[in-house]
N, C-alpha and C positions, 0 to 999 in steps of 0.2 A: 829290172825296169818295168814298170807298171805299162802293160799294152793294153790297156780298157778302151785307149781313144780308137783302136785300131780295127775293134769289129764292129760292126754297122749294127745299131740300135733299133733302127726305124726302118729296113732294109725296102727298098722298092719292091714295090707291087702293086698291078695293073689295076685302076679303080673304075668303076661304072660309070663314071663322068667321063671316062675317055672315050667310051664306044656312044655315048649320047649323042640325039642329031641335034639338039641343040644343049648351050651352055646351062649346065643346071646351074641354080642360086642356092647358095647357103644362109645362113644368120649370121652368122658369124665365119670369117676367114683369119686366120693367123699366120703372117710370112715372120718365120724365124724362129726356129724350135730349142733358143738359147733359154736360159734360167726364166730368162721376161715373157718370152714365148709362152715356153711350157706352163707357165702360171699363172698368164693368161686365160690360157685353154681351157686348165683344169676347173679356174673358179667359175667358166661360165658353164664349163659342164655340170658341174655341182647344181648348178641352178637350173639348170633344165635346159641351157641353150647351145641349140646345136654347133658344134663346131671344127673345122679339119685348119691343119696345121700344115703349112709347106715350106719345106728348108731344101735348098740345093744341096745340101750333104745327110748321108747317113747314118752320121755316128757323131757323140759327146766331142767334144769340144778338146784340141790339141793342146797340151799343154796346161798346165794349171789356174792362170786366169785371175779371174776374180775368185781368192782367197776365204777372205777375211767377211764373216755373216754377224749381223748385230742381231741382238735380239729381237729388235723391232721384225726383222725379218726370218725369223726362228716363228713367234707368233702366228705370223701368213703364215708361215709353212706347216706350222700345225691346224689351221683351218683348213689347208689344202688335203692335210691329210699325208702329209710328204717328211713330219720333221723325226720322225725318231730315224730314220734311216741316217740323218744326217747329224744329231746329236749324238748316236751310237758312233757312228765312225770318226766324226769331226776330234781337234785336238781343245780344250775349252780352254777360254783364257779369260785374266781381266786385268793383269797386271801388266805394267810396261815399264822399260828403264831406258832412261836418256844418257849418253854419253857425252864429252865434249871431249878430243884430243883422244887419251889413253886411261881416263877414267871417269866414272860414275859420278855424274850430278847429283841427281835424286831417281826417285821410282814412284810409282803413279798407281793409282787403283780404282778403275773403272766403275764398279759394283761393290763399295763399302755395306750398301743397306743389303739386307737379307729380304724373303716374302716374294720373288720371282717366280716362275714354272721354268724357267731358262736358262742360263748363262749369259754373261753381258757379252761375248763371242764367242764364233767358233773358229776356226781354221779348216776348211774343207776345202781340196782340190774342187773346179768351178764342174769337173768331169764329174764326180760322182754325187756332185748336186743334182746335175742334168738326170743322174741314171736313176736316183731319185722320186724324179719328175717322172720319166718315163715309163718309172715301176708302177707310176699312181696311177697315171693314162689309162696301162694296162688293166688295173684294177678295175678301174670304174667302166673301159669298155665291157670287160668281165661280169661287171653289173649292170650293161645293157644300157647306158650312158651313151650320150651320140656326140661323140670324141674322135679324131682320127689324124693320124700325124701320116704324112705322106712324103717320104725320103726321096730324094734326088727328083725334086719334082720342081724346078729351076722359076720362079717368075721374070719373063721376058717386057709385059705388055702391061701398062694398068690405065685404062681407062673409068672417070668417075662421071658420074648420073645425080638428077636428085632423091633419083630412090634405090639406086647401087652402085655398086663397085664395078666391072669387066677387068677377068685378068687372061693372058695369054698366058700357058704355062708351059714350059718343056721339058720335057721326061726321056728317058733314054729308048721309050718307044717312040716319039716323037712328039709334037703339039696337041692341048687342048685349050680348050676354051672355059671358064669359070665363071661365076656372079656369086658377090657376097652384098649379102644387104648393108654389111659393117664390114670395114676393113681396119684391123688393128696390126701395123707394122712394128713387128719387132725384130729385126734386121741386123742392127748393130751400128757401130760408127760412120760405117761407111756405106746406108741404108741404101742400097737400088732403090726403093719404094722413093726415098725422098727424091734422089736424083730424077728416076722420071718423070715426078710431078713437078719439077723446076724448082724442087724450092735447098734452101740450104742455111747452114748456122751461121748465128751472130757471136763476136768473141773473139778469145786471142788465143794465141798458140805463142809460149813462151819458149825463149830459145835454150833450150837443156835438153838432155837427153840421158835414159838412165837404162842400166844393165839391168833385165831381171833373168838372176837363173833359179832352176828350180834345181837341188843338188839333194843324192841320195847320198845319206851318211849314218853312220851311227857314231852319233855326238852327245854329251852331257847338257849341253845346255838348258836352259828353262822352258817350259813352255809359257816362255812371256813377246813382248813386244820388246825388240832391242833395236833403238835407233842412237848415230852415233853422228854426231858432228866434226868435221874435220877431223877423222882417225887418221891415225901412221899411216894405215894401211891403204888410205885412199887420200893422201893432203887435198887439204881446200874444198874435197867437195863431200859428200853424206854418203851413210849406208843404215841398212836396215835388214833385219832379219827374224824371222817367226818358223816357229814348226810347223809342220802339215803332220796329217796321216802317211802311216808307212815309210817312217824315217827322210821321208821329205822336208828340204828346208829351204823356204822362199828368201832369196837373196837379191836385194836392188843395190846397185852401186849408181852412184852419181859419175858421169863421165861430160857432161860439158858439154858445148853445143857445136863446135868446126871439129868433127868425127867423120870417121869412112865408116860404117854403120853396118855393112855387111862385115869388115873387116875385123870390128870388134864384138860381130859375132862367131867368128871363129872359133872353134875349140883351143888353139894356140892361142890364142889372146886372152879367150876366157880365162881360163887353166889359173896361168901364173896371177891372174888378179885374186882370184879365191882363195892361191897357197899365201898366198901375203895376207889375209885375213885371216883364214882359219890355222895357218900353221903349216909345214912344210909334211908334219908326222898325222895330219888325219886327211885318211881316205875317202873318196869319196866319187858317186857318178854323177855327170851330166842326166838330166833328162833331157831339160829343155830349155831352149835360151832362145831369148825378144831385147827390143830394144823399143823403149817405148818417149814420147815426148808428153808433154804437160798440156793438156788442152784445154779451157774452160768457156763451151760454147753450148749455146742452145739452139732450138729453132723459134723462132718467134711465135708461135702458135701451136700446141700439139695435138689439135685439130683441124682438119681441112675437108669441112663438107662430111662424109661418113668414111673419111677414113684419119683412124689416129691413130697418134705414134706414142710408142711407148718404151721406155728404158734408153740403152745410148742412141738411139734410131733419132731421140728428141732431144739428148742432151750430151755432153762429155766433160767429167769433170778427171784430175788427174787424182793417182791410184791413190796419195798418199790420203788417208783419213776414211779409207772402205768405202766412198761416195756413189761408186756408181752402179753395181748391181745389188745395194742394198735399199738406191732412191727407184730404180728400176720396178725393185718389188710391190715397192710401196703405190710407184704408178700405176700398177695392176691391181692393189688392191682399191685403189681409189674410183678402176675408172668400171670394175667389171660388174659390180651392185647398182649404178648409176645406168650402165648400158641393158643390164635385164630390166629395170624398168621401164627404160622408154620403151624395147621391144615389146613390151606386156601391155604397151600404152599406158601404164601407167606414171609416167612423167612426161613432159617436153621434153623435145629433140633439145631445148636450149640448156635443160640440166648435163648434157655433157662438154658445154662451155665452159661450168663449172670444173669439169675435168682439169679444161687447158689453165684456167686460171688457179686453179689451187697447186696443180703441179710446177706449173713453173715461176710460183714464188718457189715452192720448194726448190727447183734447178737453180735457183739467183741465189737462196739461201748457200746451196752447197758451190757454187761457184766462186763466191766471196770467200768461204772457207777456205777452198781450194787455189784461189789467187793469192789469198793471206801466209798460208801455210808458203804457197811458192814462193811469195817473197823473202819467209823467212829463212826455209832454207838452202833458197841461190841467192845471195843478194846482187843487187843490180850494180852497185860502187862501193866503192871501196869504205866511204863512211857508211852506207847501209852494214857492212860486214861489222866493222867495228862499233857497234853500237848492239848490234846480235852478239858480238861475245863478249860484249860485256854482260849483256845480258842472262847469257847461257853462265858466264863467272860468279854473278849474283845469285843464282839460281840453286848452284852449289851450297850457299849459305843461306838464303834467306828465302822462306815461304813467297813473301810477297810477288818477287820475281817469276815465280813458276807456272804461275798463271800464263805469262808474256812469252813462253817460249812455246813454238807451233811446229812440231813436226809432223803435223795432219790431224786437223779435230775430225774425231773419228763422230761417224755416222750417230744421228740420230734423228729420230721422226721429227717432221715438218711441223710446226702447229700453224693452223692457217685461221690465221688471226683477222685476216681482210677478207675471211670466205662471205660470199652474201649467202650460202646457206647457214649462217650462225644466226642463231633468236641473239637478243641483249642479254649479257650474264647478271642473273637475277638468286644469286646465293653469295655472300662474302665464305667463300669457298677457296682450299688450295689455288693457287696459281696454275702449277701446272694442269691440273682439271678443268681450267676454262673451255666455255665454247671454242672449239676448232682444234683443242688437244687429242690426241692420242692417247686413249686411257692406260694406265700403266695396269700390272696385275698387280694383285693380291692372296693370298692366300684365303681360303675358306674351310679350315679345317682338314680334311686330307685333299680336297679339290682346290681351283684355283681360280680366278673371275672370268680370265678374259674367253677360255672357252664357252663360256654361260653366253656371251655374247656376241657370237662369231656368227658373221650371215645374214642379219636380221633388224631391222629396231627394236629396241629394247626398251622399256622404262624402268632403269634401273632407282629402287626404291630405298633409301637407307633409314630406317624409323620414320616412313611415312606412309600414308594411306593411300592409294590409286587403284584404279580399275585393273583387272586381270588383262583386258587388251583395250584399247582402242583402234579403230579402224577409222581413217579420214580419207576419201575419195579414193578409195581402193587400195591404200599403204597401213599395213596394220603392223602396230606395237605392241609386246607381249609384255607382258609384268615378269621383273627379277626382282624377287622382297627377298633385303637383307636388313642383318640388326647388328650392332655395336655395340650389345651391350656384355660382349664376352671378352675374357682377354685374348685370344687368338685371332681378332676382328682387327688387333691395334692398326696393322698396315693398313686398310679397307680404311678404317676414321680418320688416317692420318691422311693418307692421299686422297680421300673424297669428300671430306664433312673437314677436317680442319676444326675450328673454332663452330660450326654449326651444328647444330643439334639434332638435323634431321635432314634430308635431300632428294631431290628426283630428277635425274637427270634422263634426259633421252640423247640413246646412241644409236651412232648411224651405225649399217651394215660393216663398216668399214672400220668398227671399231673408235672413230675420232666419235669425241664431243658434240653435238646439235644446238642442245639447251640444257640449262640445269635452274633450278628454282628451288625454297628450302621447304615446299610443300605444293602438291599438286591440285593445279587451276585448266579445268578441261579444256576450257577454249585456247588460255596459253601453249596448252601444249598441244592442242590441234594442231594453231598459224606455225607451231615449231615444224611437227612434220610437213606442212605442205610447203613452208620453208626452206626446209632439207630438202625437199623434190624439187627444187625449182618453180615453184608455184605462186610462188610471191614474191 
């Protein structure tokens, strides 16, 4: 059995802020040294802003977690500087297969098209993402980066200012006192941060309840997605199963909603529901067993004054479709580009408004997902059921059907179509490369795009003519010239230029969309950057 959770990562140690006579102020503070946390941290250190990390615990995360990593968030992670650790170990996948009863529907395939730097996922215990994270930390304080994660160092107190944070903090030498100019909580579901600032989610919590074990085996199975509706093995209600690293395999059973919940975490209880799935003749160990419910709620704002929240701290959707620590990531990379600007003065304090508002269409996006999916696979009556298996019956035969069957649309980036930092899209250009998309990659001969454009505004050029940078009120854009006029470009023409003959788009730091035009007009693409900043 894997003991990584078991030795302290971040181990406590006595910091200079304790013996201070008064609360020193940081730029940046971070409560919650989970996946959101740490990648928080990391991106603002990257950028030069200083920042310390406080988590009541000292070690990765118990038990396996959030699993399942899209590529959207493979990308971050390679900007972070964190992802081959986690591609080298992770199990990669893209295929999935539906069950209904005791056989095979159909099978699904994630990533038909080629021309990625990625995998369309991964499977990586949520623990060795964190260590990861933590390896990166290390690195860059190595490099003299002002990064600091500080273990067993509990927040008790948060009072907020209009120009900081106060936090009380308790450490097993006893109390201090802190100031953060920004406070960014990433906490978890059950956020202290949020509680004592009185505020809390909108939403529902549906009444089901499901098994997750994490079981060490050596099994044949695929490294696919296997979800199963009404199996033998479980009547009436679902199951699912994927592989991890190190012969680990994440198992969720559907078990209903009037349960004794300790009871059926039991190992006796456990036990016999897995032999009836996997078979009486394979062996196999407990790691770890939760019992988890379907949640799909937000906070109404995930902003309040200078302190935001980020990942489940601001939202919870349920496991099935990888929703939550893959929109988590996403929050971080949306809001950390956005937060060095205004600390640099260069944007409004109101550009991290934009934060709250682009994030949580994302959370409404993945919540409807995640409500959808639950409908589908608990249904509420009895004609809801039978009207799903018919569905799931047709589905066996007929393409058209497959579409209609939900057992968790799996993660993908937000495009934020209502953002007011989008210019008007001014290219008859791919669809998905509209203002407020998330550029996808491409290959560029042995390299690949999205690195070219990690960190920064870009104007990205495709057979067109533009300045090598522009600079608009202290925000500057660098020139990326590429051409299409070779056949290893096809992906690059297909996703960016479509039917156009030539393009310039500018991308934000964050990688999403800004503007694109199908040839470049300086003042156009000025009013775009100071657009993007919140300036117009």
């Amino acid at each position: 059995m894997n003991k990584i959770f078991e030795v302290p990562a971040y181990a406590y140690e006595r910091s200079p802020d304790q013996d201070s006579a008064s609360a020193v102020r940081h730029k940046g503070i971070v409560i919650g040294a989970g996946p959101i946390g740490l990648a928080t941290a990391i991106d603002l250190a990257q950028q030069g802003v200083e920042v310390v990390v406080l988590d009541d615990n000292d070690k990765v995360s118990f038990g396996s977690r959030a699993i399942c990593f899209s590529q959207r968030t493979l990308d971050i992670a390679d900007r972070l500087g964190a992802v081959r650790p986690m591609v080298d170990k992770g199990v990669q996948w893209d295929k999935g297969k539906i069950y209904f009863h005791d056989r095979q529907i159909y099978e699904f395939d994630l990533q038909p098209d080629t021309g990625y730097a990625h995998p369309a996922f991964i499977n990586l215990q949520q623990y060795y993402f964190e260590m990861a994270l933590v390896d990166r930390v290390r690195e860059l304080q190595a490099n003299g980066a002002s990064i600091e994660i500080r273990g067993r160092n509990k927040v008790e107190a948060i009072g907020t200012h209009d120009s900081h944070v106060t936090l009380e903090v308790e450490t097993p030498e006893g109390p201090y006192n802190i100031e953060a100019e920004w406070l960014i909580a990433c906490d978890g579901a059950s956020s202290p941060t949020r509680r004592m600032l009185g505020l809390d989610f909108e939403g529902q919590i549906f009444e089901d309840n499901f098994l997750i074990a994490d079981v060490v085996m050596e099994a044949d199975f695929p490294s696919e997605r296997l979800f199963w509706f009404d199996p033998p093995f479980n009547r009436g209600q679902s199951a699912l199963m994927q592989k991890q690293p190190d012969n680990v395999w994440r198992i969720d059973l559907q078990l209903g909603w009037d349960i004794d919940r300790e009871r059926e975490k039991r190992p006796e209880n456990v036990i016999p529901r897995l032999k009836a799935m996997l078979g009486d003749d394979v062996d196999f160990e407990l790691e770890w067993v939760s019992i988890y419910t379907f949640q799909c709620r937000r906070m109404e704002r995930f902003r309040q004054g200078r302190v935001l929240f980020a990942g489940d701290s601001a939202h919870q959707v349920s496991p099935f479709g990888a929703l939550g620590a893959n929109s988590g990531m996403q929050d971080a990379d949306n809001l950390c580009w956005k937060l060095k600007l205004v600390i640099d003065g260069k944007a409004p304090e109101l550009l991290l408004d934009s934060y709250s508002l682009e994030r949580t269409q994302a959370a409404d996006e993945n919540i409807t997902k995640s409500s959808q999916s639950t409908s589908f696979i608990t249904p509420k009556s009895e004609m809801s059921r039978l009207l799903r298996d018919a569905v799931l019956d047709l589905s066996a035969r007929h393409q058209f059907a497959r579409p209609l069957v939900n057992s968790g649309r799996l993660s993908t980036p937000c495009t934020y179509h209502r953002s007011s930092l989008n210019s008007a899209d001014a290219l008859n250009g791919p669809e998905f490369t509209r203002p407020g998309s998330a550029c996808p990659d491409a290959p560029l001969g042995d390299e690949f795009l999205l690195p070219k454009l990690a960190g920064k505004f870009t104007l990205l050029t495709i057979d067109a003519d533009a300045p090598e940078r522009i600079e608009e009120d202290g925000v500057e854009a660098t020139r990326l010239a590429l051409s299409v006029k070779d056949d290893v470009t096809l992906d690059l023409k297909r996703r960016y230029l479509g039917d156009a003959t030539s393009a310039v788009y500018l991308i934000r730091p964050d990688q999403h969309v800004a503007a694109r035009r199908d040839t470049y007009e300086e003042n156009a693409f000025r009013q775009a950057i100071r657009r993007a900043t919140g300036k117009e």
